[in-house]
C-alpha positions in Angstrom: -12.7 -10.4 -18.8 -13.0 -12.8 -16.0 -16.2 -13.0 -13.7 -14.6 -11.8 -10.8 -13.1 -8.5 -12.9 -16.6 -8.1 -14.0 -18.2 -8.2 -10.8 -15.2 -5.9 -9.7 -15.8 -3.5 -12.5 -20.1 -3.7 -11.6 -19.5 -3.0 -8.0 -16.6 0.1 -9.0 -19.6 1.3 -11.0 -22.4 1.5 -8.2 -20.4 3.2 -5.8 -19.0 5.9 -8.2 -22.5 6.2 -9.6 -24.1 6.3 -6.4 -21.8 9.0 -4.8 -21.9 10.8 -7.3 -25.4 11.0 -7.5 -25.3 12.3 -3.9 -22.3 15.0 -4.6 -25.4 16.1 -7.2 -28.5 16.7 -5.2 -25.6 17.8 -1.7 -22.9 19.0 -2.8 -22.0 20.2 0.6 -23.9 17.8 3.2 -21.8 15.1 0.8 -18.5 16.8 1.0 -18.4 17.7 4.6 -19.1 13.9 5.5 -15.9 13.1 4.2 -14.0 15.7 6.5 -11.8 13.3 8.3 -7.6 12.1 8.0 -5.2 14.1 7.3 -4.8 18.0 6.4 -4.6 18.2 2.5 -7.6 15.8 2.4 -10.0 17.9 4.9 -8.6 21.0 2.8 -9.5 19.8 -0.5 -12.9 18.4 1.0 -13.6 21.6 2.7 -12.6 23.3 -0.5 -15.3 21.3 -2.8 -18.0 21.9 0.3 -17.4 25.5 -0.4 -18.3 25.3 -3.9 -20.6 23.4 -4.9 -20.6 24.3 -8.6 -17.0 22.7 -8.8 -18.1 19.4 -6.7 -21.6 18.8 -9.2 -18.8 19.1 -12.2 -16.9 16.9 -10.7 -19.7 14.8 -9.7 -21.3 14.7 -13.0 -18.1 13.4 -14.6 -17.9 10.8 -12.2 -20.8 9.8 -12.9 -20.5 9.5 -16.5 -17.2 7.1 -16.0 -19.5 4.9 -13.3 -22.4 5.1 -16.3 -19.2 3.7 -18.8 -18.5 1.0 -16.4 -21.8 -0.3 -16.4 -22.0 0.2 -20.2 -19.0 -2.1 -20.1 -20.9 -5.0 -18.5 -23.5 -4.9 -21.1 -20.8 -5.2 -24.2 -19.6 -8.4 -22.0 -22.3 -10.0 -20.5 -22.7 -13.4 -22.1 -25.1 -14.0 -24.7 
């Protein structure tokens, strides 16, 4: 992998690590930011501020795929 697909893959890993360390500790504040655009988006948003059990699930799996991504970096960084 090229630098520029690594540094593509490190920064796709902060931001899914990052929000979903916020959809962890507010579920709802986190969700309702995102309330914006079109119908089906502000319904499905408004559906994970509504339950917040679903949106840490979720969160916590995205986190685990942004914790991969990293782990990825480390199994490619140059020796």
């Amino acid at each position: 992998m090229d630098r520029t697909a690594r540094r593509l893959n490190e920064t796709a890993a902060m931001l899914l690590i990052g929000d979903a360390v916020l959809g962890l500790l507010y579920p709802r504040a986190h969700c309702r930011l995102w309330q914006a655009g079109p119908g089906w988006w502000r319904e499905t948003v408004e559906w994970f501020a509504t339950h917040p059990t679903a949106t840490r699930t979720a969160a916590a799996a995205e986190l685990a795929v942004g914790l991969w991504c990293a782990g990825q970096q480390e199994q490619l960084a140059p020796q």
